[in-house]
TORVEXFI-656558 format. One record per residue (C-alpha): x, z, y; residue in one letter; residue number from 1; chain. Coordinates in steps of 0.001 Angstrom, whole numbers. Layout:
<recs>
REC    east      up   north resn resi chain
REC       X       Z       Y    A  NUM     A
...
</recs>
This chain:
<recs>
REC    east      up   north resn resi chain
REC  -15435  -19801   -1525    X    1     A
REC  -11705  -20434    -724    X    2     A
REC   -9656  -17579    1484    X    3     A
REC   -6511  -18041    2747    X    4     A
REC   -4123  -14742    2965    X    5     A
REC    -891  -14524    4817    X    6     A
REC    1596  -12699    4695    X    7     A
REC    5414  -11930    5194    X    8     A
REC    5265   -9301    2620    X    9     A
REC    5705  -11202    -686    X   10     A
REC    8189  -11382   -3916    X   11     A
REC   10624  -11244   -4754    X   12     A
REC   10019   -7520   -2652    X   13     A
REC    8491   -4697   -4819    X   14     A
REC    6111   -3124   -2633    X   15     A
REC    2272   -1723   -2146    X   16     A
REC    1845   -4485     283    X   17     A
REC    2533   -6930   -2224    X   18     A
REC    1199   -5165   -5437    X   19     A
REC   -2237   -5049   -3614    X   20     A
REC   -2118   -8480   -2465    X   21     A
REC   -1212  -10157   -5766    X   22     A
REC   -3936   -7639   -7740    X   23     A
REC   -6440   -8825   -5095    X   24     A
REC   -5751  -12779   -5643    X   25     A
REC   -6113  -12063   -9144    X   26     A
REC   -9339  -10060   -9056    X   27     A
REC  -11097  -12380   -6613    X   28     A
REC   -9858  -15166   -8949    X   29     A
REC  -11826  -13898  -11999    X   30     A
REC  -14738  -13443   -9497    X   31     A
REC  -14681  -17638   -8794    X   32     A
REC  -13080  -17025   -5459    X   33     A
REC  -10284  -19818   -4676    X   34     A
REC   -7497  -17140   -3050    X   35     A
REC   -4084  -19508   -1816    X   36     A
REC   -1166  -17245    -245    X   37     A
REC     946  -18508    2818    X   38     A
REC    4118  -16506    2021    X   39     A
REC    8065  -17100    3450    X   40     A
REC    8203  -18792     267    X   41     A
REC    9103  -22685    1104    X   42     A
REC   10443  -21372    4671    X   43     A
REC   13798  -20776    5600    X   44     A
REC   14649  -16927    6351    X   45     A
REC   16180  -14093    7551    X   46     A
REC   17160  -10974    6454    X   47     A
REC   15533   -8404    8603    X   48     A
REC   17784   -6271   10485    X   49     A
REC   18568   -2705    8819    X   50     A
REC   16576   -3706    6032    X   51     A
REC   18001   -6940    4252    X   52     A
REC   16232   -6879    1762    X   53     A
REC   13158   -8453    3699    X   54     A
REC   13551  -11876    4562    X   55     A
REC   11471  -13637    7521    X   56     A
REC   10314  -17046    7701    X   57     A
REC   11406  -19364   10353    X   58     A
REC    8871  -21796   11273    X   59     A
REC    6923  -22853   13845    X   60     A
REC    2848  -22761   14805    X   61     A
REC    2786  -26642   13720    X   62     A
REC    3928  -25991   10266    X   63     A
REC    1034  -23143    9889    X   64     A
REC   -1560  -25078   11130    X   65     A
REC    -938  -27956    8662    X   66     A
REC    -701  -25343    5679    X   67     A
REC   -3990  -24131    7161    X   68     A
REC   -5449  -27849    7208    X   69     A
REC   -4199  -28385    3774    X   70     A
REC   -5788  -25547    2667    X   71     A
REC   -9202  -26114    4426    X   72     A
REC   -9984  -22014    4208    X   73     A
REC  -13291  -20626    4258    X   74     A
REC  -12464  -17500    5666    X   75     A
REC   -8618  -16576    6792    X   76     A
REC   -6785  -13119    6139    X   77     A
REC   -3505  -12012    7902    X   78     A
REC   -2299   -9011    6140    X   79     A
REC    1125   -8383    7979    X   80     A
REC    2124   -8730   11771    X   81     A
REC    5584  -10408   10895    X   82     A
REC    6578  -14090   11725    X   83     A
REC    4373  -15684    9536    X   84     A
REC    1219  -13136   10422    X   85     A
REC    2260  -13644   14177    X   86     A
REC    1780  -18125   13814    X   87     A
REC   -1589  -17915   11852    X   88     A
REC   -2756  -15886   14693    X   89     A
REC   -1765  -17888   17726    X   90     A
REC   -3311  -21194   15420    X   91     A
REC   -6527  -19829   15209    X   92     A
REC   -7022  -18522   18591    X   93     A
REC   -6102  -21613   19889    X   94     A
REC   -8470  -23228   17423    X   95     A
REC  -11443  -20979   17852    X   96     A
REC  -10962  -19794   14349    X   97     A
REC  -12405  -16299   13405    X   98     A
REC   -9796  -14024   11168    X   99     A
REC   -9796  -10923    9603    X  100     A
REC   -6474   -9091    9381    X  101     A
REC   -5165   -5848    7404    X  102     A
REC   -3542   -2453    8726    X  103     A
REC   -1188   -1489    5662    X  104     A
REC    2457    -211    7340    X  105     A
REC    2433    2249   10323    X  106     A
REC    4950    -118   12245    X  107     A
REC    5710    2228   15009    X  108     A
REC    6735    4784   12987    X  109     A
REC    8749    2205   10640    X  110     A
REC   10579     867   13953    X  111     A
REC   11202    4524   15443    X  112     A
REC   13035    5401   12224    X  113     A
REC   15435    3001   12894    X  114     A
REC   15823    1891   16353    X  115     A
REC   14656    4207   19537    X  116     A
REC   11431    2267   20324    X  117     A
REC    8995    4212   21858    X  118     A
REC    5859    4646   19379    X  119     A
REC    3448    3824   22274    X  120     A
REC    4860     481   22712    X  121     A
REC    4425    -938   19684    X  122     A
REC    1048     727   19137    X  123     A
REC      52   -1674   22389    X  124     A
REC    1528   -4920   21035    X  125     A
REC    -492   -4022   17420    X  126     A
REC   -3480   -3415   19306    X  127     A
REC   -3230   -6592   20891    X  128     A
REC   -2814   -8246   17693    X  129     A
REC   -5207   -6470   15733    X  130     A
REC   -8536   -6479   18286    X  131     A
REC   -8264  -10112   18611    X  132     A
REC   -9417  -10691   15056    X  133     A
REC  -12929   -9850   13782    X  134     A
REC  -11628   -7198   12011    X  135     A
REC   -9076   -4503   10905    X  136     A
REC   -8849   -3649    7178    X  137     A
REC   -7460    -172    6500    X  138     A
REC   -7319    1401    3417    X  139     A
REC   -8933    5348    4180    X  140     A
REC  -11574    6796    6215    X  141     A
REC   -8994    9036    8037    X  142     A
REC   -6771    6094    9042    X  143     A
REC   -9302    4288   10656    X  144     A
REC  -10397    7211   12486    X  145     A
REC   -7116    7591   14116    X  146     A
REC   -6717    3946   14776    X  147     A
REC   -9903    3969   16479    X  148     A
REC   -8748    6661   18758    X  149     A
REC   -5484    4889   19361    X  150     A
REC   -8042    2230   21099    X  151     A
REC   -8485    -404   17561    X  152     A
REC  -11289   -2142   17462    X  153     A
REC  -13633   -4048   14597    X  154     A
REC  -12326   -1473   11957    X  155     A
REC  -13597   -1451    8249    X  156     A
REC  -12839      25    5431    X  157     A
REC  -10588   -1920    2253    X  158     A
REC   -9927     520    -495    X  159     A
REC   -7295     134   -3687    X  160     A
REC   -7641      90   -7176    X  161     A
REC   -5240     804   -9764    X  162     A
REC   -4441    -614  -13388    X  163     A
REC   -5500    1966  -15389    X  164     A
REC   -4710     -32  -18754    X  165     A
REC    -768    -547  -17545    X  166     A
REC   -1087    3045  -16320    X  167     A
REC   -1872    5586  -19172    X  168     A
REC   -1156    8818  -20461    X  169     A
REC    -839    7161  -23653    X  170     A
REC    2643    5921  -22534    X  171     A
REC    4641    9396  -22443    X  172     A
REC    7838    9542  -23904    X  173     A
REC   10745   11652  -23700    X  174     A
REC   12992   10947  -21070    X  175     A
REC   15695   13223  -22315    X  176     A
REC   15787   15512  -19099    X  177     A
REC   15240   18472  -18749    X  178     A
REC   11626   19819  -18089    X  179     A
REC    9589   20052  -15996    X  180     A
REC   10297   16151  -14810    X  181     A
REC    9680   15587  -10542    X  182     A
REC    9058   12411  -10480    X  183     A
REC    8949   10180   -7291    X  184     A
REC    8234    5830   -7157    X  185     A
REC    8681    3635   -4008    X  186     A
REC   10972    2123   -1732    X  187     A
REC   14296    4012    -811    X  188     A
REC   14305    4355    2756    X  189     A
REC   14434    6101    5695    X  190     A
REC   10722    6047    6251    X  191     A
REC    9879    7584    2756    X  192     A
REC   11198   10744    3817    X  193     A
REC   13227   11432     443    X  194     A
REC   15120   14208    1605    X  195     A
REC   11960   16374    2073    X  196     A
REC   11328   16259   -1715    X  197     A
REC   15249   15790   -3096    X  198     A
REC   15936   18941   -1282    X  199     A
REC   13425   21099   -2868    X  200     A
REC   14485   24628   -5019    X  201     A
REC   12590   23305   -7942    X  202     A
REC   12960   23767  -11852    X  203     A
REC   14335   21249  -14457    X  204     A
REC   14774   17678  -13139    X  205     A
REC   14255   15127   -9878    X  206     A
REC   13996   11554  -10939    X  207     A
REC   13750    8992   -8203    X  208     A
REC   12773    5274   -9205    X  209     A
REC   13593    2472   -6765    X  210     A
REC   15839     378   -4241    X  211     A
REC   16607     385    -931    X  212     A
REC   18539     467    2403    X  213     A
REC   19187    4294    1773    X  214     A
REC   19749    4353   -1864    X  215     A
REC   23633    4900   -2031    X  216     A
REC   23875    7132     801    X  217     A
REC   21347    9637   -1289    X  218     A
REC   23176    9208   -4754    X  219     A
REC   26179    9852   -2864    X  220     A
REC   24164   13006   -1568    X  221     A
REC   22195   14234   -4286    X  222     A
REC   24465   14166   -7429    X  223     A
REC   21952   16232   -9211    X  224     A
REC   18687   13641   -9146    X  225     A
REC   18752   11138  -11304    X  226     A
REC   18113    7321   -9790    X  227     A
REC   16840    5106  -12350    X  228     A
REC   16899    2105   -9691    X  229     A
REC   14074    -899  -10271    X  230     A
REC   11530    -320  -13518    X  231     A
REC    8889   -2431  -13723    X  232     A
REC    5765   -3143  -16111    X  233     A
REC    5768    -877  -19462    X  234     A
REC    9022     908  -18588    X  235     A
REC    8157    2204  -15393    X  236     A
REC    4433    3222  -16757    X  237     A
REC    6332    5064  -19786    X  238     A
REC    8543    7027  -16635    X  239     A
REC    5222    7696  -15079    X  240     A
REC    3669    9239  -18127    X  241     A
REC    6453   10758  -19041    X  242     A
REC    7132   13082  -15823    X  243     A
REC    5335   16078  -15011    X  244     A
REC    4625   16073  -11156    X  245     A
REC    4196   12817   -8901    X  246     A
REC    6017   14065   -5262    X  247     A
REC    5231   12264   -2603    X  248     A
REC    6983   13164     747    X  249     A
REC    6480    9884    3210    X  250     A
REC    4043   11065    6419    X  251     A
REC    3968    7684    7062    X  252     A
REC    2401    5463    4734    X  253     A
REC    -734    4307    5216    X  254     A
REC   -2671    4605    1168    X  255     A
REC     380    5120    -774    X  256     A
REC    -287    2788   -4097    X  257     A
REC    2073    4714   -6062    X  258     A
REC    -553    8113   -6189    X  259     A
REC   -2908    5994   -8238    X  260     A
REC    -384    4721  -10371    X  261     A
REC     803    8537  -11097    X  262     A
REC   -2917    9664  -11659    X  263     A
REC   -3659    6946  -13626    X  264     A
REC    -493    8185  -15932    X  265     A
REC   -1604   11200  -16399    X  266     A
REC     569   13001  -13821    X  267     A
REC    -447   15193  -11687    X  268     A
REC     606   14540   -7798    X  269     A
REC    2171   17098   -4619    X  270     A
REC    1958   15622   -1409    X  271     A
REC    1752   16267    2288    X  272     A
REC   -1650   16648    3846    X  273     A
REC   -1433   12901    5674    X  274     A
REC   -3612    9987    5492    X  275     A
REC   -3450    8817    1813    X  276     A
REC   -3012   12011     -96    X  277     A
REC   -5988   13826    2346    X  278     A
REC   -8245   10954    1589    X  279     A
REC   -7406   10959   -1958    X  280     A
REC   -7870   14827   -2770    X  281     A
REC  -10917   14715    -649    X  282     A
REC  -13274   13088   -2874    X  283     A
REC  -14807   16196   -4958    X  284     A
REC  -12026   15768   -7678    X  285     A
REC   -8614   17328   -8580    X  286     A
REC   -5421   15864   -9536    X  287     A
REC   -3681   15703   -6003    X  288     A
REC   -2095   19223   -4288    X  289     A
REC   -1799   18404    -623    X  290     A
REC     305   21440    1076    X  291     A
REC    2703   21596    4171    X  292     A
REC    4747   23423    1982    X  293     A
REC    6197   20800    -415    X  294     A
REC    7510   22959   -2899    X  295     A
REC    4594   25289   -3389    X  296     A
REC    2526   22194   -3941    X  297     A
REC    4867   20942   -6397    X  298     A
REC    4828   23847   -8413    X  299     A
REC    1174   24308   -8051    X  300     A
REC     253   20673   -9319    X  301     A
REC    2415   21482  -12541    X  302     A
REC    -969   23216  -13895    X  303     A
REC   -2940   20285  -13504    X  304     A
REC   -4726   19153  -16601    X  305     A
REC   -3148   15558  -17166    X  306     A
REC   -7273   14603  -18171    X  307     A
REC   -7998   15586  -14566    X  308     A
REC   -5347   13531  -13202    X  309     A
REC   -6570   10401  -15034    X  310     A
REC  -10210   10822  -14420    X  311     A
REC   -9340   10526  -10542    X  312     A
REC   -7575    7481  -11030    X  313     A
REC  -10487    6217  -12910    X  314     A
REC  -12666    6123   -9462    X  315     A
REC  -10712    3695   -8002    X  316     A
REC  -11400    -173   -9764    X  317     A
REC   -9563   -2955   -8597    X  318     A
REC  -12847   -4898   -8967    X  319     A
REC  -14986   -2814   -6764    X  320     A
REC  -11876   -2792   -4092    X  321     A
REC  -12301   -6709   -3907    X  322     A
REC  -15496   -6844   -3484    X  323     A
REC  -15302   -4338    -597    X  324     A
REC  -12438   -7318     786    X  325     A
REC  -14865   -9699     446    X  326     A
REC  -17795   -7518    2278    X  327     A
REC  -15731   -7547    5300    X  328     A
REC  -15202  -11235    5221    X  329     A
REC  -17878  -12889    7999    X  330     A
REC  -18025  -16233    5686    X  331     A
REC  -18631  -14469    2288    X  332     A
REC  -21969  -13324    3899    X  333     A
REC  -22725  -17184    3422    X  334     A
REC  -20424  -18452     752    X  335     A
REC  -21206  -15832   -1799    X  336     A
REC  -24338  -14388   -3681    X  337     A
REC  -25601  -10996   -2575    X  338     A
REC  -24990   -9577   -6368    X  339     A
REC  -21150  -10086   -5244    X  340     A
REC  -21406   -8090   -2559    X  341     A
REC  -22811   -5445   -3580    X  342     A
REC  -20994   -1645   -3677    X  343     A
REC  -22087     997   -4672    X  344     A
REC  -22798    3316   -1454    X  345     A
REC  -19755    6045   -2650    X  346     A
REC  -17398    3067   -1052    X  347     A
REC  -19606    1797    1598    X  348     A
REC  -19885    5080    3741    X  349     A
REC  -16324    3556    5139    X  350     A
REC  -14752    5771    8136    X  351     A
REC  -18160    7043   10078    X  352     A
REC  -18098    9941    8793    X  353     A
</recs>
């Protein structure tokens, strides 16, 4: 079987969007799938406005279709609703050809944050974009039960995994701070709500690891947290394991990869009761304090056992997350054996209930 995935999401950005993607094409690779990306890569692009550091491809619908012809897809994903997302779309309605697409950034609440769009508007043009495929990928029960009351249709569920080799307690070092460590991962940015966590009354030390439109303007604010800027492979699982407490402010992402990652360290993880966090901490196990107050759920995540953090992080497999891709797929029904396909029925429940 050979899938086609675009998206506008792609390196050199660090991001879930793109951590999941790449994990995926590698997983599905191992399983004999053929996965090919259509990224900006090759294109000419644009830095997006108030965010530069996303570039989008300029092209038109004839240059997509021909990738698409090259390619000669079995099945075709569109994982972002950008330029690039926007093309593959129009080609395949016009051709007749059936899609599947992905639901990983709450857009309206992305744009709102920076420009005053109303948040109904843009849920209409996504809708529109979305329901014409023959189906939405979202990555928790609770998400796509709000998305189906915002009026999506064809909604099923796409789960993560995490690397829990990379990821390991094992990896804890001393960072030379003092303790406890508050640890949080991910883009700097408006949307990520940083504030809500740098401002916290908490003991020992705030570490923040990333980059980012808003990056300076909270150095320049918070003189006190240490910003470690980009880490990547064994250095940034060695901050993981290292820190104390995972806190994760954003109310607006849709999974939020970096919880696993934190788990899978070892660390324990404070969060807001949103989609992502809820659906994590909702599964029977411990590991994840979800609290409206922040700080209390900081503080209250510092007695985690680091075990119990792990052994959440240990129910998620990147292996069984592909194969749920795949379920959702209409051509892998026919392209691939039923063995393949098969999940366990923990994963399969999807957002009924």
């Amino acid at each position: 079987m050979r899938i086609l995935i675009v998206t506008d999401a792609w390196r050199p950005q660090i991001n879930g969007v793109v951590r999941t993607l790449e994990k995926l094409g590698e997983t599905l690779g191992e399983m004999g799938v053929v996965v090919d990306f259509l990224t900006p890569l090759g294109f000419r692009s644009v830095p997006m406005p108030s965010y530069p550091d996303i570039r989008l491809a300029l092209t038109l619908p004839g240059k997509v279709a021909r990738r698409i012809d090259e390619v000669q897809p079995d099945s075709i994903h569109i994982a972002t609703e950008g330029p690039l997302g926007f093309l593959a779309r129009r080609v395949c309605l016009s051709r007749g050809i059936p899609f599947t697409t992905s639901y990983h950034t709450r857009f309206p609440e992305f744009l709102r944050a920076r420009l005053p769009v109303p948040e109904s508007w843009s849920y209409r043009w996504l809708r529109r974009f979305h329901n014409a495929g023959s189906g939405m990928m979202v990555a928790t029960p609770s998400l796509g039960r709000e998305l189906s009351e915002r009026g999506f249709d064809n909604i099923c569920l796409w789960s993560r995994g995490v690397d829990t080799s990379l990821f390991s307690p094992g990896r804890r070092r001393d960072l030379g701070l003092p303790g406890p460590i508050f640890l949080n991962v991910g883009r700097v940015a408006v949307e990520k709500n940083l504030p809500a966590f740098l401002d916290l009354d908490l003991p020992g030390s705030k570490v923040v690891v990333g980059d980012g439109p808003a990056l300076e303007a909270l150095k320049a604010r918070y003189s006190d947290v240490h910003f470690l800027g980009v880490r990547t492979g064994d250095d940034l699982a060695s901050i993981y394991a290292s820190a104390d407490v995972f806190v994760f402010p954003s109310r607006t992402d849709t999974f939020g990869n970096v919880i696993l990652e934190a788990l899978a360290s070892g660390c324990p993880v404070a969060a807001f009761p949103v989609t992502g966090p809820l659906d994590i901490a909702s599964d029977g196990h411990e590991g994840v304090v979800v609290d409206e107050d922040l700080a209390r759920a900081a503080m209250t995540a510092l007695a985690i056992p680091r075990a119990t953090a792990r052994a959440k992080a240990e129910t998620y497999d990147w292996r069984e997350c592909s194969q749920q891709f795949l379920r959702n797929l209409p051509a892998a029904r026919h392209c691939l054996p039923a063995a393949t396909l098969r999940l366990p029925a923990s994963i399969t429940e999807g957002i009924s209930r």
